[in-house]
C-alpha positions as a Markdown table, in Angstrom:
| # | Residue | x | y | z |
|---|---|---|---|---|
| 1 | Unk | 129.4 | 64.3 | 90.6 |
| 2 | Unk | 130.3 | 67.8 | 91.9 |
| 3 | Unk | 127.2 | 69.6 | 93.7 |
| 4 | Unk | 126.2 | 72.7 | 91.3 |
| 5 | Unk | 127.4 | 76.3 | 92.4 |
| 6 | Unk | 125.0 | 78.2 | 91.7 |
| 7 | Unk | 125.3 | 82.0 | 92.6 |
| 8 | Unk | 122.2 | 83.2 | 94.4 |
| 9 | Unk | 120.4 | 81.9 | 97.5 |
| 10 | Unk | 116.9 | 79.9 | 96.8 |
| 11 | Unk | 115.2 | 83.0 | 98.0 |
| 12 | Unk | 111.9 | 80.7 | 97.2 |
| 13 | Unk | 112.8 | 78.3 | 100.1 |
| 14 | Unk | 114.2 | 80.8 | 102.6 |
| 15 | Unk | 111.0 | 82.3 | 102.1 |
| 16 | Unk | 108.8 | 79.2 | 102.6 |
| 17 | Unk | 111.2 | 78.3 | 105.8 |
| 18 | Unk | 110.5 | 82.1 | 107.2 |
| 19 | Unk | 106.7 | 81.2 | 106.5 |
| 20 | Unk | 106.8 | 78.0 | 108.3 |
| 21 | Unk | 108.8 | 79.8 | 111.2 |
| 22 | Unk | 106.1 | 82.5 | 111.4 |
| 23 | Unk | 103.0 | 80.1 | 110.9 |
| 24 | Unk | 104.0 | 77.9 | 113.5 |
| 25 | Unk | 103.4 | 80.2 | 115.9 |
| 26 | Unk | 99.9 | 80.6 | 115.0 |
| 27 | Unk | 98.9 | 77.3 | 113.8 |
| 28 | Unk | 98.1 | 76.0 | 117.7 |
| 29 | Unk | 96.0 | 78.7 | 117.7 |
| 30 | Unk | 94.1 | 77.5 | 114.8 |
| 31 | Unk | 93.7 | 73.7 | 115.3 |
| 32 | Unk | 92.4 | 74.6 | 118.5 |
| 33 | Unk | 89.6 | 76.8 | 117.0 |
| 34 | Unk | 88.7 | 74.0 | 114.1 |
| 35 | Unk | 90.3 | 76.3 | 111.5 |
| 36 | Unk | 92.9 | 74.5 | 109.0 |
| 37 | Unk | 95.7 | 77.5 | 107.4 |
| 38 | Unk | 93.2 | 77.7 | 104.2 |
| 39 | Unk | 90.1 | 78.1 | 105.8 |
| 40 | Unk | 91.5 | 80.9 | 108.3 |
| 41 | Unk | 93.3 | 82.9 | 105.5 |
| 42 | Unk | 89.2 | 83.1 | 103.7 |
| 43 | Unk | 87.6 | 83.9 | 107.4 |
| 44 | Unk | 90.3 | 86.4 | 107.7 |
| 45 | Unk | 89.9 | 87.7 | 104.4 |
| 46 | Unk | 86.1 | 87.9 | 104.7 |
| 47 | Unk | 86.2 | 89.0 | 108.3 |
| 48 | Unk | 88.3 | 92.0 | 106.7 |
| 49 | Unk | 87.1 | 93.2 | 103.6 |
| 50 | Unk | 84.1 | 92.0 | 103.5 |
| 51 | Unk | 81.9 | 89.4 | 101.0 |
| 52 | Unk | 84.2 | 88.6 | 98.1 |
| 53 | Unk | 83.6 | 86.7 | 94.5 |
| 54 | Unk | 85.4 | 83.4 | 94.9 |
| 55 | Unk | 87.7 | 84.5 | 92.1 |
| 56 | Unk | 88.6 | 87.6 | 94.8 |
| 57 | Unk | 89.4 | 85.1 | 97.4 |
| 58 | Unk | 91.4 | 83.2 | 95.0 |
| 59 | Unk | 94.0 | 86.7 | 94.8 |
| 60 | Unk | 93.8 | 87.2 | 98.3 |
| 61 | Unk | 94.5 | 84.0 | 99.9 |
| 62 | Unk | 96.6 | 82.4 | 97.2 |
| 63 | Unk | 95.0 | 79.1 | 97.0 |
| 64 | Unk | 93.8 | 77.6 | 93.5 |
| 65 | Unk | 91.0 | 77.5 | 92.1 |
| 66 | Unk | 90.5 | 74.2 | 91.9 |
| 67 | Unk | 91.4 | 73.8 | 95.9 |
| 68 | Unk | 89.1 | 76.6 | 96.8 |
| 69 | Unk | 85.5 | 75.1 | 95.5 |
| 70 | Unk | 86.5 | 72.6 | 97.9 |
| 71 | Unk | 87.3 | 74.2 | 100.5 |
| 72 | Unk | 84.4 | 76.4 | 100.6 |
| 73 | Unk | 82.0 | 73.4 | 100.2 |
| 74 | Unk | 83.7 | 72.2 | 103.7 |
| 75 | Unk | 83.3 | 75.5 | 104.8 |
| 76 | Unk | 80.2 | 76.0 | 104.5 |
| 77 | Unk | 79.2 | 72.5 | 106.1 |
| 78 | Unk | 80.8 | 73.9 | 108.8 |
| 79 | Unk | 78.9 | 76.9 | 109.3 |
| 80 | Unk | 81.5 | 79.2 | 108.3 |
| 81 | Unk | 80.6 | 80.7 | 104.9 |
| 82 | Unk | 77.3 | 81.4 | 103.2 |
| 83 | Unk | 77.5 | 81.5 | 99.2 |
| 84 | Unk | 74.7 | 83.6 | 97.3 |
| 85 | Unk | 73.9 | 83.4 | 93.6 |
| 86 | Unk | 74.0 | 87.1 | 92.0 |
| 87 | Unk | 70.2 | 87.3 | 90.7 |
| 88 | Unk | 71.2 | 88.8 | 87.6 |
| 89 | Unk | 74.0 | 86.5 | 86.5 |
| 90 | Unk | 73.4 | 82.8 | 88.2 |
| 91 | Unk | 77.4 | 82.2 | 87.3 |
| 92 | Unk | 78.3 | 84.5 | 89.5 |
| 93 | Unk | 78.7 | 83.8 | 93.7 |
| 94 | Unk | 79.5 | 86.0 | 96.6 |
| 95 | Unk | 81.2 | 84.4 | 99.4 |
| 96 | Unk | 80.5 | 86.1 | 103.2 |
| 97 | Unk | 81.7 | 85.3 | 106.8 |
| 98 | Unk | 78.7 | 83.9 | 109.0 |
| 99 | Unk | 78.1 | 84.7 | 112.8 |
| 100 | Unk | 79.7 | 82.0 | 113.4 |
| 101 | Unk | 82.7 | 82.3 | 111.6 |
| 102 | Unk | 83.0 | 86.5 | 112.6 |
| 103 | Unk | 82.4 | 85.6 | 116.1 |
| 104 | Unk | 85.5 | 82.6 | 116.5 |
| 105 | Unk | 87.6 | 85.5 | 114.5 |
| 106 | Unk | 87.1 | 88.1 | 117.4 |
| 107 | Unk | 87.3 | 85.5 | 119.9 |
| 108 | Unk | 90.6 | 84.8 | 118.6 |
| 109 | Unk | 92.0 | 88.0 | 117.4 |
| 110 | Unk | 93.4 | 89.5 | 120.9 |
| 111 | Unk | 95.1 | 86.0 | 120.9 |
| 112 | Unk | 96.4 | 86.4 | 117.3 |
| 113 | Unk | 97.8 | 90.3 | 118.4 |
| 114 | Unk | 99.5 | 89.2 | 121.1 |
| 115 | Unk | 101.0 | 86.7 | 119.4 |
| 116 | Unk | 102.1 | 89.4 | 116.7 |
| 117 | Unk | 103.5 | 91.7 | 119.4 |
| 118 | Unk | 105.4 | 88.6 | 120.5 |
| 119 | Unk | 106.8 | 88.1 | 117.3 |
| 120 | Unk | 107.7 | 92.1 | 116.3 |
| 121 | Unk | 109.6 | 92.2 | 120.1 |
| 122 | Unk | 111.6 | 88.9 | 119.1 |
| 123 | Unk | 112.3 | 90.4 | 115.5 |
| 124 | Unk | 112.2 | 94.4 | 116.7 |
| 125 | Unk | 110.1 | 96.6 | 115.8 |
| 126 | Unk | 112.0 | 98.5 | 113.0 |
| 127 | Unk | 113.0 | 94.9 | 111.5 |
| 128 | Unk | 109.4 | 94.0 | 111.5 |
| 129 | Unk | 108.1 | 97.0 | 109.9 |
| 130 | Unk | 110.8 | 97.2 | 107.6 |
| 131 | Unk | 109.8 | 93.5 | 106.6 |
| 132 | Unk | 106.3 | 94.5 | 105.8 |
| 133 | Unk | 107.6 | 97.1 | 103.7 |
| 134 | Unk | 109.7 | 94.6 | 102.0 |
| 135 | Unk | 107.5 | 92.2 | 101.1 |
| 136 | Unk | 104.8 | 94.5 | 99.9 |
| 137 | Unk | 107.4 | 95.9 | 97.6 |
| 138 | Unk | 108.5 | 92.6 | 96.1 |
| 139 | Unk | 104.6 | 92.0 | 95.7 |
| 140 | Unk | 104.1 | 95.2 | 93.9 |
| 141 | Unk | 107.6 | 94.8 | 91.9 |
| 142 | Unk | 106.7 | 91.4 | 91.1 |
| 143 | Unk | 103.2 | 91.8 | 90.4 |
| 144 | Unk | 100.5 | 89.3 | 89.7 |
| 145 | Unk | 101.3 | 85.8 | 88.6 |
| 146 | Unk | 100.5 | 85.4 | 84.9 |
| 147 | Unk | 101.0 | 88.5 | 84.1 |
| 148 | Unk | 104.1 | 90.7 | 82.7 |
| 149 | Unk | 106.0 | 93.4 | 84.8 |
| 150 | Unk | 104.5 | 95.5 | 82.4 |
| 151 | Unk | 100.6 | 94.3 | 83.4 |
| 152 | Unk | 100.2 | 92.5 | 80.3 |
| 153 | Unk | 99.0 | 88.6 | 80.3 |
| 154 | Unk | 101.6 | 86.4 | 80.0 |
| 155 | Unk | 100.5 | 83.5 | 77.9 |
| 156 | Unk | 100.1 | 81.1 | 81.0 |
| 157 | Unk | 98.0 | 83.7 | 83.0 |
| 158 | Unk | 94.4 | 84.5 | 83.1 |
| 159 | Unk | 95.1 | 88.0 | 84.5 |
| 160 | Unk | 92.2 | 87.7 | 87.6 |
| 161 | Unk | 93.3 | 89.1 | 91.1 |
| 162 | Unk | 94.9 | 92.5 | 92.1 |
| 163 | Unk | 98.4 | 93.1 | 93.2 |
| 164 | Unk | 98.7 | 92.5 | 96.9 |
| 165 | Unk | 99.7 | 96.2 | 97.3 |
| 166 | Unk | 95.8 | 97.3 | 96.0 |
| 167 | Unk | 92.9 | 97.2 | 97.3 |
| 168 | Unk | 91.0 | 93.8 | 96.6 |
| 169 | Unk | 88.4 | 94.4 | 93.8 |
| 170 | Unk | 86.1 | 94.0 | 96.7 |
| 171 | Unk | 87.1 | 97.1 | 98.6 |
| 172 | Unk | 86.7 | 99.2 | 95.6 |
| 173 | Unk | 83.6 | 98.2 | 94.7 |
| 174 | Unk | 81.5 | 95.7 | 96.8 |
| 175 | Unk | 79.5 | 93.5 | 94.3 |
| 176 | Unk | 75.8 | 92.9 | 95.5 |
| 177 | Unk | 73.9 | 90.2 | 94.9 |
| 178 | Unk | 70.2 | 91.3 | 93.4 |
């Protein structure tokens, strides 16, 4: 049997391979700190725009649903997260970075810019900036998963999140627990 010839490059797995390149360089920095790749995308998140709904996080940090009660149980054993019940709707829960978790992030964060810095000299600077610009544009073309190019639901979709070229929901408008 012949090998199929197919046309394009699997842009999904040169993606995941420039992921893992990239990540690799930072994950050191994590295990040492007691953060797994999960739990630092939600301290970052949080660290950065503030408390978030858990269905915000789930946008921002692209982990499931599922995967994230989980990981914000564990989270919150660890004395990273605090959860609060919104007063006037009990369903409702808003996620925030504790002392503890805001005080490893700026421990770590000259760490994690020098570590970018090393990483935009090895790439360049244009190439670097001209990949952000990329990406975000792909995000914005592409949109949110689940939903159509033309922002309606696709039948598999639930339509929560923002396009990763918004503002989180959380930015526009901070939801306070009463």
């Amino acid at each position: 049997m012949s090998p199929l010839a197919f046309s394009h490059k699997n842009l999904p797995q040169l993606m995941l391979l420039a992921r893992e390149r990239v990540l690799a360089r930072f994950r050191p920095l994590l295990n040492r700190n007691g953060f797994t790749e999960q739990q630092w995308r939600i301290v970052r998140a949080l660290v950065e725009y503030g408390p978030l709904e858990p269905r915000q996080i789930v946008s921002l940090c692209s982990i499931s649903s599922p995967s994230l009660a989980g990981i914000l149980t564990r989270m919150e054993e660890l004395g990273y997260v605090q959860r609060q019940r919104f007063a006037n709707d009990q369903r409702r829960v808003l996620v925030s970075p504790t002392r503890k978790s805001q005080r490893l992030a700026a421990d770590m964060a000259p760490t994690i810019e020098k570590l970018y810095a090393e990483l935009e000299h090895e790439l360049g600077q244009v190439f670097t900036h001209q990949l952000y610009d990329s990406l975000a544009e792909v995000i914005e073309k592409l949109g949110v998963p689940g939903k159509s190019s033309a922002g309606e639901e696709s039948a598999a979709g639930n339509g929560a999140g923002d396009r990763a070229g918004d503002k989180p929901a959380a930015r526009r408008r901070k939801p306070q627990p009463r």
